[in-house]
N, C-alpha and C positions, 0 to 999 in steps of 0.2 A: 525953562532951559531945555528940558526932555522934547518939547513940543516944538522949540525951534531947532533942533537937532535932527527930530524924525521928518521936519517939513525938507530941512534940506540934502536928507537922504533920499527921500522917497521924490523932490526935482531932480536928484543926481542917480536915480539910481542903478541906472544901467552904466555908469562909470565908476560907482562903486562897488558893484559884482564884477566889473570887468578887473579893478582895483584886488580885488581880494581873492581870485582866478589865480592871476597875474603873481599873487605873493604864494600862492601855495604852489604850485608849480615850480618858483623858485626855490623854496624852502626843500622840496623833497626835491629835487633839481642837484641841490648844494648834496644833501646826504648820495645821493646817487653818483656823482662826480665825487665827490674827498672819500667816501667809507668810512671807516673809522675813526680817518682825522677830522671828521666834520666838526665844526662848532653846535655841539649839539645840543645847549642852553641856549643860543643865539636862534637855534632851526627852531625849537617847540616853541621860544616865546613869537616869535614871528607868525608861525602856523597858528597858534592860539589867539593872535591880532587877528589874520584873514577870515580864522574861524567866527570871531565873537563879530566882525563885520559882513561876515555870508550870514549871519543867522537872522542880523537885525535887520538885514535886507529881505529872506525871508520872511520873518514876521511880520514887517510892515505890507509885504505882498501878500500874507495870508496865507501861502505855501506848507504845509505844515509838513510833506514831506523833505523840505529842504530845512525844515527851521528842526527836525528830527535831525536827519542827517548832521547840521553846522554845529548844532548846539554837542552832539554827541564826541566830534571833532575838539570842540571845547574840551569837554573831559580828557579825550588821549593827550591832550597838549598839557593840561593840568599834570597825569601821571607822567609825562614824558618831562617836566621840567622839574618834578620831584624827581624822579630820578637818574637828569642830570647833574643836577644838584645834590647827590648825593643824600638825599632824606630820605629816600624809597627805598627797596634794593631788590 
């Protein structure tokens, strides 16, 4: 399943970075535009999608400064939806 997965990321995968571009831009887009009324469980889990789909596009690219960079993005989305969620503080 992993291997027809990575085959039809790596045929798509410049619409898939374009894809995952396109969602974080929106995501800190939304907090830049509402402020404090943002939906801000809505923005980290989003941001934390684009993120865990920029990294696997870097990895399969080989990129290890961007699979740094996405994979790292993972974690703030990880803290950022504990503590929308109110588990962190």
């Amino acid at each position: 399943m992993l291997k027809v997965a990575n085959q039809f990321i790596l045929e798509n995968i410049r619409a898939a970075e374009m894809l995952g571009v396109l969602m974080r831009i929106f995501s800190f887009s939304l907090v830049s535009w509402m402020g404090p009324a943002s939906p801000f469980m809505f923005v980290w889990v989003f941001n934390t999608i684009d993120a865990v789909l920029l990294s696997w596009c870097a990895v399969l690219r080989k990129d290890s400064a961007y699979t740094t960079l996405n994979t790292f993005w993972i974690l703030v989305g990880i803290i950022g939806m504990l503590r929308a969620g109110g588990l962190l503080h």
